[in-house]
DSSP file (Angstrom, degrees, kcal/mol; ACC not computed):
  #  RESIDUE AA STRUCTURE BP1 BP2  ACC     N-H-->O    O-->H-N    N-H-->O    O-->H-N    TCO  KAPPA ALPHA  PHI   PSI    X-CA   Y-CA   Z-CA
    1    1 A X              0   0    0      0, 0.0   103,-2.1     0, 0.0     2,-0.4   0.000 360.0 360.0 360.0 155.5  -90.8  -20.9   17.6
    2    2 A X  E     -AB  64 103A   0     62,-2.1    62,-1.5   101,-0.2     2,-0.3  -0.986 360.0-159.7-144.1 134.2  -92.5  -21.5   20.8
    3    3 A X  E     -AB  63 102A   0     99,-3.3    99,-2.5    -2,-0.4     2,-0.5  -0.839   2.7-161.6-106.6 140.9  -91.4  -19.3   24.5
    4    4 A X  E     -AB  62 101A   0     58,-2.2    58,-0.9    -2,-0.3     2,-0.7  -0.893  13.0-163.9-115.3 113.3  -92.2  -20.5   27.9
    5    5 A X  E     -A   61   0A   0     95,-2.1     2,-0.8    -2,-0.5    56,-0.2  -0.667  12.7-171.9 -72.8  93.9  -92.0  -17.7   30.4
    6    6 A X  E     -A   60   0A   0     54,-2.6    54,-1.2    -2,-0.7     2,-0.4  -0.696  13.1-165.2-101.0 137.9  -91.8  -18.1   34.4
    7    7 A X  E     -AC  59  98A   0     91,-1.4    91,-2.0    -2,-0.8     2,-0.5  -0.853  13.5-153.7-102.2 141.5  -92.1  -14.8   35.8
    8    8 A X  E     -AC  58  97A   0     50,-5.0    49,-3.7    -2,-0.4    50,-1.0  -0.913  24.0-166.8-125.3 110.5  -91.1  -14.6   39.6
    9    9 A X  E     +AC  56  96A   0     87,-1.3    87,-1.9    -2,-0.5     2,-0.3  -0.844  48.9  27.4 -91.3 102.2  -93.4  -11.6   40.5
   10   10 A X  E    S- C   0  95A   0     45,-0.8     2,-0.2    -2,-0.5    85,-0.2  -0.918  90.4 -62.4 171.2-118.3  -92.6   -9.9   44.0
   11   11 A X  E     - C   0  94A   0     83,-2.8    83,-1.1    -2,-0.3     3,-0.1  -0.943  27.8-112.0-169.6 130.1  -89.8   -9.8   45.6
   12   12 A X  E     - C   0  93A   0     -2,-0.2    81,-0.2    81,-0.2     3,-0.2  -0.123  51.3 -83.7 -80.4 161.2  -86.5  -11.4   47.6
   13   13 A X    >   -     0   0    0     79,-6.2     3,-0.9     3,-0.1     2,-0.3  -0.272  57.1 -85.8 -41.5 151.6  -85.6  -11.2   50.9
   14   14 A X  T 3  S+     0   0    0      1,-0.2    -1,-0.1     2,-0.1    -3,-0.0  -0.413 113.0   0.9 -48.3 104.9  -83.8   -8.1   52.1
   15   15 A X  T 3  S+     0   0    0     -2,-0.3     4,-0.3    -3,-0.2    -1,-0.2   0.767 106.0  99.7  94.0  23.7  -80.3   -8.5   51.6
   16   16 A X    <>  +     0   0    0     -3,-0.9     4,-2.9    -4,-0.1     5,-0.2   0.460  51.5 103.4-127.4 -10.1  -80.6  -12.0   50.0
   17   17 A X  H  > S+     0   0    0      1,-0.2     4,-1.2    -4,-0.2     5,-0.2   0.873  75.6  52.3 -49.4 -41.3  -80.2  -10.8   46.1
   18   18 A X  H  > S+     0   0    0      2,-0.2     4,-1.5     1,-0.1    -1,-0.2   0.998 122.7  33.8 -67.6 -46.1  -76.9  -11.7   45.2
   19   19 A X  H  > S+     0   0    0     -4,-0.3     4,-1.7     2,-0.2    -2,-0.2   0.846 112.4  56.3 -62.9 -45.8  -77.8  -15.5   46.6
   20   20 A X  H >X S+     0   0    0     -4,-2.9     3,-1.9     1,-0.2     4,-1.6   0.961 121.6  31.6 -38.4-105.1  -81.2  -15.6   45.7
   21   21 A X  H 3X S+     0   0    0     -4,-1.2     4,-1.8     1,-0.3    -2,-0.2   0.580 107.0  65.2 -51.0 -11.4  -79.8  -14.8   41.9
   22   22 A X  H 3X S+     0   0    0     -4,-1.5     4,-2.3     2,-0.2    -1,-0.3   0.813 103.9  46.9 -66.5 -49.3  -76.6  -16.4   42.1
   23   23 A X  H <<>S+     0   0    0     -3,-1.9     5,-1.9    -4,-1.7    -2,-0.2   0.534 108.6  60.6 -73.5 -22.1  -78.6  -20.3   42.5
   24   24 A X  I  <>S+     0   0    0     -4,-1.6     5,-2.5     3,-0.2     3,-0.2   0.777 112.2  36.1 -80.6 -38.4  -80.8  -19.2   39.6
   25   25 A X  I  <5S+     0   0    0     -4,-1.8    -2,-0.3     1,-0.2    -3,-0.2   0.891 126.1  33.4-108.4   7.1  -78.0  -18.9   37.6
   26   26 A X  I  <5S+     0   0    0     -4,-2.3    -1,-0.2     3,-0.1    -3,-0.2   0.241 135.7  20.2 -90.1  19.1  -75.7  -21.9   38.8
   27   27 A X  I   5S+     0   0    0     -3,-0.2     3,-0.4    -5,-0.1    -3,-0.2   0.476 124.3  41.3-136.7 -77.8  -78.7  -24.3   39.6
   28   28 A X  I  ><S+     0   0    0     -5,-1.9     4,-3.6     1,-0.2     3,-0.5   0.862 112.7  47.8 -46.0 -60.3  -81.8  -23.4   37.9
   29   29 A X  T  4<S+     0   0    0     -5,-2.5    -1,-0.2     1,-0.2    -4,-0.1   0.536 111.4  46.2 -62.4 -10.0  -80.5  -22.4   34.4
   30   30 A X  T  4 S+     0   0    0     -3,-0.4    -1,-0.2    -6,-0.2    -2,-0.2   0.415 110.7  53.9-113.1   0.5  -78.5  -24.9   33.7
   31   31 A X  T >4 S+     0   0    0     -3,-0.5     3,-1.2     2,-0.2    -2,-0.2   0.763 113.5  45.9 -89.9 -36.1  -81.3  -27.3   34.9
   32   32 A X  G >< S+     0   0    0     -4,-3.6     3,-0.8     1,-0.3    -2,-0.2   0.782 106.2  59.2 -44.8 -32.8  -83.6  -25.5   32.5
   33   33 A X  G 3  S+     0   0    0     -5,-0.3    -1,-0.3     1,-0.2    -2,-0.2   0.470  97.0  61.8 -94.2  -0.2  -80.9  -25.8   30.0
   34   34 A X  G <  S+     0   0    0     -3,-1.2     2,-0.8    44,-0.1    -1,-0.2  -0.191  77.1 121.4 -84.4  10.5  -80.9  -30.0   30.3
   35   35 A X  S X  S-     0   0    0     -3,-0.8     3,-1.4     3,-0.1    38,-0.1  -0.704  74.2-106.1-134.5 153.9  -84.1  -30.3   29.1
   36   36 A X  T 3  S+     0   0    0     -2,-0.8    37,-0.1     1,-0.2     3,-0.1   0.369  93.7   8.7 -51.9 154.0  -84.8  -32.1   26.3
   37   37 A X  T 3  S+     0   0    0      1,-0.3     2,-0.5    35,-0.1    28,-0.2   0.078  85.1 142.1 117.1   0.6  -85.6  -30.2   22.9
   38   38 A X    <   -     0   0    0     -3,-1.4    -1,-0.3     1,-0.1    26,-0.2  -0.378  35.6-175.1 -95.7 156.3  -84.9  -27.3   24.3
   39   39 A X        -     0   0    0     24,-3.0     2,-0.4    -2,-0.5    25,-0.2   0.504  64.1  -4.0-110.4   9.5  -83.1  -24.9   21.8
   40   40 A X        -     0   0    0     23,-0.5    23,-0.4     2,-0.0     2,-0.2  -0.978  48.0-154.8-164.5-177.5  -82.0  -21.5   24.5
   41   41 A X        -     0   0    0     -2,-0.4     2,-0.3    21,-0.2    21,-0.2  -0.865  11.8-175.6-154.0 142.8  -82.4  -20.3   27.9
   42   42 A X  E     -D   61   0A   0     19,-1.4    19,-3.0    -2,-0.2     2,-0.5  -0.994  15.8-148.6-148.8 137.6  -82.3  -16.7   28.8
   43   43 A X  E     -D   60   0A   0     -2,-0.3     2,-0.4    17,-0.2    17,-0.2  -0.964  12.0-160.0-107.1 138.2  -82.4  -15.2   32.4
   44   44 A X  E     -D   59   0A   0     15,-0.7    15,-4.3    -2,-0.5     2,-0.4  -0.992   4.4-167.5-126.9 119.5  -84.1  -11.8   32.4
   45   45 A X  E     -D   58   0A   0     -2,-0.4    13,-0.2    13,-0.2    12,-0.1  -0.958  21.1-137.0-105.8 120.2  -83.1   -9.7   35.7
   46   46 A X        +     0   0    0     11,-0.8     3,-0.1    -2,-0.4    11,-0.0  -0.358  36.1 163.4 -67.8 158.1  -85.4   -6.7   35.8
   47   47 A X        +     0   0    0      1,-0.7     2,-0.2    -2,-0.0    -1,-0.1   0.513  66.8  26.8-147.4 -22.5  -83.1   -3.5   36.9
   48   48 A X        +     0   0    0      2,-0.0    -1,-0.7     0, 0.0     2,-0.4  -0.940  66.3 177.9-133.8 151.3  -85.5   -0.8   35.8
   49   49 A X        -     0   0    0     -2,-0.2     2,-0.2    -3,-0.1     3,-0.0  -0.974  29.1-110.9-119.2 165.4  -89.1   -0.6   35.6
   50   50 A X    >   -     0   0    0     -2,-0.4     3,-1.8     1,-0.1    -2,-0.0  -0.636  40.7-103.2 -79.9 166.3  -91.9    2.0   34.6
   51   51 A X  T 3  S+     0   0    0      1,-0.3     2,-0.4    -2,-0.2    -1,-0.1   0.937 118.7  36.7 -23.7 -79.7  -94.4    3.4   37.4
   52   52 A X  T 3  S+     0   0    0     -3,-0.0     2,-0.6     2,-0.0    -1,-0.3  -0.115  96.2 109.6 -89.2  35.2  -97.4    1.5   36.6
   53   53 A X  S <  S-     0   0    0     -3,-1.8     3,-0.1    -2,-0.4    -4,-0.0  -0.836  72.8 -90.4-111.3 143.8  -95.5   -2.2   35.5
   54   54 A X        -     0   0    0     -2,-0.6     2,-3.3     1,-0.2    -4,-0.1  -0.125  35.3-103.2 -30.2 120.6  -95.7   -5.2   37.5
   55   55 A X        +     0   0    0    -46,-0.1   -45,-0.8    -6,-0.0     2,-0.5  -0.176  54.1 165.0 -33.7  54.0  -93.4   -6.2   40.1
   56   56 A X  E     -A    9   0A   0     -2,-3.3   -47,-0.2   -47,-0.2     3,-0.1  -0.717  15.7-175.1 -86.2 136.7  -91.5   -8.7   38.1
   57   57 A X  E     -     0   0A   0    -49,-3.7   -11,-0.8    -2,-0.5     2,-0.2   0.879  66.4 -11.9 -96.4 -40.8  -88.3   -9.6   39.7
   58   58 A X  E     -AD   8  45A   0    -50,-1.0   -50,-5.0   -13,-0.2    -1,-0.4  -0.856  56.8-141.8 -52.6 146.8  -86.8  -11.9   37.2
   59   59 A X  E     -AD   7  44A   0    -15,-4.3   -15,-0.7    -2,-0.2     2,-0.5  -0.690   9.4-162.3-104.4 159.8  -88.1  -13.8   33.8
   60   60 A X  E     -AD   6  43A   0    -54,-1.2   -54,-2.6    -2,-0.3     2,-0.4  -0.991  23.0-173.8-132.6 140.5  -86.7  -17.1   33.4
   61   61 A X  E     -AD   5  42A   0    -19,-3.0   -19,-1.4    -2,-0.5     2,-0.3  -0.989  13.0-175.0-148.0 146.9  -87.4  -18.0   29.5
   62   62 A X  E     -A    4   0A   0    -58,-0.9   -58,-2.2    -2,-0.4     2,-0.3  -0.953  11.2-145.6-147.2 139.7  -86.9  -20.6   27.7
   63   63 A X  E     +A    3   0A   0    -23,-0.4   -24,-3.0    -2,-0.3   -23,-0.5  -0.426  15.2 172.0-109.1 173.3  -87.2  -21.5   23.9
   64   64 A X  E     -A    2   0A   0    -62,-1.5   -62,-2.1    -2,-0.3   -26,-0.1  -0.904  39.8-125.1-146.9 163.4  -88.5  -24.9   21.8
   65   65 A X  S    S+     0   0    0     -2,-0.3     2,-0.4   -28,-0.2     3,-0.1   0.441  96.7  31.0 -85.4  -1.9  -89.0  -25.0   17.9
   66   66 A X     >  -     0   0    0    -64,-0.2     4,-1.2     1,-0.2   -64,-0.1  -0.896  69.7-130.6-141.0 145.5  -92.5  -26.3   18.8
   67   67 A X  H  > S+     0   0    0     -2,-0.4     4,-2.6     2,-0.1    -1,-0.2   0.884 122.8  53.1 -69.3 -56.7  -95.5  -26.3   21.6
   68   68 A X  H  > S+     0   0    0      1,-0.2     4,-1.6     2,-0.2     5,-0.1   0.800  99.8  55.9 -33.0 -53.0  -95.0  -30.0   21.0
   69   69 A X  H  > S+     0   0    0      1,-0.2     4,-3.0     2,-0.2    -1,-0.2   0.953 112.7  47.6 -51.1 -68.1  -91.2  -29.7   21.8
   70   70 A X  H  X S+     0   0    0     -4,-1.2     4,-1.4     2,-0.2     3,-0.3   0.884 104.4  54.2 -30.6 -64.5  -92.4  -28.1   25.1
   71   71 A X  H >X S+     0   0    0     -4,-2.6     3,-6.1     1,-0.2     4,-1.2   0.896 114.3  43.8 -44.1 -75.6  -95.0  -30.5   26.2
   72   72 A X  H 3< S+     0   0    0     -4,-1.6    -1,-0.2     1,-0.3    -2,-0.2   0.581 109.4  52.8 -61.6 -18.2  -92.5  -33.2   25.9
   73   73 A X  H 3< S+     0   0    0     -4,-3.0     3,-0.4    -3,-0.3    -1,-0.3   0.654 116.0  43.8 -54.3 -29.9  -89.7  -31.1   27.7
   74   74 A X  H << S+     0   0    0     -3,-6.1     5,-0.3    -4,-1.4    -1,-0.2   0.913 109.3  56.1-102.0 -35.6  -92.5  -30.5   31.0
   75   75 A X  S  < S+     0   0    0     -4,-1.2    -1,-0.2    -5,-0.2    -2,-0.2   0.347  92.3 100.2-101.5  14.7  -93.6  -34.4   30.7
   76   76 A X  S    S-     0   0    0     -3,-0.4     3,-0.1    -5,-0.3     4,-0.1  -0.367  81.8-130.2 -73.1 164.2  -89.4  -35.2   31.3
   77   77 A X  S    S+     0   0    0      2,-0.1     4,-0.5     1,-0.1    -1,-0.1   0.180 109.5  81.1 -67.7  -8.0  -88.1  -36.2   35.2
   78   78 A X  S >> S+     0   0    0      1,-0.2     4,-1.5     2,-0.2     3,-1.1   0.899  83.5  55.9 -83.4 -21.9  -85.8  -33.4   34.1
   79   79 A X  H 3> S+     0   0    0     -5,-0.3     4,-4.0    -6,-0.3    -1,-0.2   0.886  95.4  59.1  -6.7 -69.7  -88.6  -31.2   35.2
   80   80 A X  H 34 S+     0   0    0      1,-0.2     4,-0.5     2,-0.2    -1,-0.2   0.328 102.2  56.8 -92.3  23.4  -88.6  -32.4   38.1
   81   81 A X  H <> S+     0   0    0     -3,-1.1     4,-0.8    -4,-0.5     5,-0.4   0.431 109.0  43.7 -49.5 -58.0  -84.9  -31.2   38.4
   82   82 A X  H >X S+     0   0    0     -4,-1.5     4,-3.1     2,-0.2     3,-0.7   0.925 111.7  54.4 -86.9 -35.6  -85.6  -27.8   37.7
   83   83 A X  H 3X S+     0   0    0     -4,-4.0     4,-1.4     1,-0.3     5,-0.2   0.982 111.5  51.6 -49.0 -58.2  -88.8  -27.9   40.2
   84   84 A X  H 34 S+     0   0    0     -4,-0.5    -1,-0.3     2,-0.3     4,-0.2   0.424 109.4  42.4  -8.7 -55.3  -86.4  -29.1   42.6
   85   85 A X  H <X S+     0   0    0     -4,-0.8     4,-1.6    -3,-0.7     3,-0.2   0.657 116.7  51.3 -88.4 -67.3  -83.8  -26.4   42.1
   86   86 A X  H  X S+     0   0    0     -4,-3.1     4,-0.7    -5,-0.4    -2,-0.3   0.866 107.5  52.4 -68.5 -15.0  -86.7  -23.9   42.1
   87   87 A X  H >X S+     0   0    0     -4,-1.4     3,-0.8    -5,-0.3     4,-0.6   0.872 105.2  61.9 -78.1 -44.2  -88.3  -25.3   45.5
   88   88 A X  H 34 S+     0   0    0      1,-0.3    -2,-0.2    -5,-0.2    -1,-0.1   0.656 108.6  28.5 -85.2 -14.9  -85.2  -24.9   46.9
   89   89 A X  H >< S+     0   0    0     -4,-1.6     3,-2.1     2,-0.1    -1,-0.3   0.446 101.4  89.4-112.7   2.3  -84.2  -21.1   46.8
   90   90 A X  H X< S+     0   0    0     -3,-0.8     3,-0.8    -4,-0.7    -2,-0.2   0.643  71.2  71.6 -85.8   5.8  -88.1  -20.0   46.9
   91   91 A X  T 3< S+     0   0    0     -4,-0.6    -1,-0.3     1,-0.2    -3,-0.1   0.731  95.1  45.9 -56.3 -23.9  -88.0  -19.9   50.2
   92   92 A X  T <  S+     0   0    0     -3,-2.1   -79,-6.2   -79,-0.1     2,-0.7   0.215 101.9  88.4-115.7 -11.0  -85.8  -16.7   50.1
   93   93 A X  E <   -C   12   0A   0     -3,-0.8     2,-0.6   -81,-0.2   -81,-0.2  -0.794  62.0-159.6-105.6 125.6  -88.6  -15.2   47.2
   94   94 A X  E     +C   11   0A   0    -83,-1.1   -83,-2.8    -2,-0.7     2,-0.3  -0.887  64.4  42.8-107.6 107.3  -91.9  -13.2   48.5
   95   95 A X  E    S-C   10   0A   0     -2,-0.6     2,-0.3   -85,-0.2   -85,-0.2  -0.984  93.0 -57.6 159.1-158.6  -94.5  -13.4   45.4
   96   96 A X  E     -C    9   0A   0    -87,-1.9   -87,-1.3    -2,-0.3     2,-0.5  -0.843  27.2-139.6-120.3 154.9  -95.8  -16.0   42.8
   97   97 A X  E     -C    8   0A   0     -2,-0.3     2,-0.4   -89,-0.2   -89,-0.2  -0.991  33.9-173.4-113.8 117.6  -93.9  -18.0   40.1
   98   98 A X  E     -C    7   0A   0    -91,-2.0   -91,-1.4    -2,-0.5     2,-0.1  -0.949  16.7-144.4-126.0 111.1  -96.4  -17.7   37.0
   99   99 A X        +     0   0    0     -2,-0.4     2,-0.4   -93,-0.2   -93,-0.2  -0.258  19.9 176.2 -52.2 136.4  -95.9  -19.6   33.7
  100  100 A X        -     0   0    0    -95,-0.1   -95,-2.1    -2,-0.1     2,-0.4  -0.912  12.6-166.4-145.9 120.6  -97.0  -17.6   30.1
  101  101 A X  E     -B    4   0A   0     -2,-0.4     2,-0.4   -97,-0.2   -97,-0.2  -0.976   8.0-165.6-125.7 152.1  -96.2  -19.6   27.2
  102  102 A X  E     -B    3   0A   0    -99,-2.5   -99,-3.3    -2,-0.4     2,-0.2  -0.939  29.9-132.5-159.7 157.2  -96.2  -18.1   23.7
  103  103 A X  E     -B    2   0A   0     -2,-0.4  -101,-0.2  -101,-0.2     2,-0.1  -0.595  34.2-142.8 -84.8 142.7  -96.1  -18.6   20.0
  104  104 A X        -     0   0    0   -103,-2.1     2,-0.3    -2,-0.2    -1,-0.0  -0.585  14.2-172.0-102.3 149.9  -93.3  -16.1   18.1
  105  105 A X        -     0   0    0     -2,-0.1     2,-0.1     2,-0.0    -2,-0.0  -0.744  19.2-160.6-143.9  98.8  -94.1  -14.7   15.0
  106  106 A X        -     0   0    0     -2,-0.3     2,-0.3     3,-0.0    -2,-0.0  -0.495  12.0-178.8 -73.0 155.2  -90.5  -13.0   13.9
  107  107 A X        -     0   0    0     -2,-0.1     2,-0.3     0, 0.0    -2,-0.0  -0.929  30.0-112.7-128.1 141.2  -90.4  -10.6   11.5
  108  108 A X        -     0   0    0     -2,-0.3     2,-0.9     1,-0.0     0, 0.0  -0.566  30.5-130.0 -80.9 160.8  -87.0   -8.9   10.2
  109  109 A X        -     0   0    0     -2,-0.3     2,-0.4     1,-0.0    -1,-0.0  -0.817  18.2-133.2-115.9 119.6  -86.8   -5.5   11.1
  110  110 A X              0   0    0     -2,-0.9    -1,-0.0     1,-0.1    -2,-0.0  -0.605 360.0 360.0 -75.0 116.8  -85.8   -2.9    8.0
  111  111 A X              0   0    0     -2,-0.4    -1,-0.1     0, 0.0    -2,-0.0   0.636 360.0 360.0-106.4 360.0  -83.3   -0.6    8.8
């Protein structure tokens, strides 16, 4: 399995959370979620943190069977659907939108 992670590290405008998150999940995710090969989408709203962790404000994640799967999913116009979507509420975001992508290696967990 193969994850691609956009972190949006900072922070929204004052008073601007519910909307700000509201457009990630009627707009964004479900633009994430039209493109091809990909097999989930999960929005991760931070709610707590420790002291010393980054200011991540939300994860946006999305999963493929494949790195291949990915590439072809970012080389789609449905990309440029979700860029779109994401251009259009980051106005309302103070911080960076940073990409991590990474290879899973599940294990089952003995209980």
């Amino acid at each position: 399995m193969y994850v691609r992670c956009a972190y949006l590290v900072g922070d929204v405008e004052n008073g601007k959370e519910a909307e700000f998150d509201a457009w990630i999940d009627r707009e964004v995710g479900p633009a994430i979620a039209a493109l091809p090969k990909v097999r989930e989408v999960r929005i991760l709203k931070a709610r707590e943190r420790d002291d010393n962790a980054p200011g991540v404000y939300m994860t946006l994640e999305h999963l493929y069977d494949s790195a291949e799967d990915l590439k072809t999913a970012l080389a789609t116009p449905a990309r440029d659907v979700v860029l779109e979507k994401l251009k259009a509420i980051l106005p309302l975001f103070d911080g960076e939108l940073l990409h991590v992508n990474y290879d899973v290696d599940r294990r089952p967990v003995a209980n």
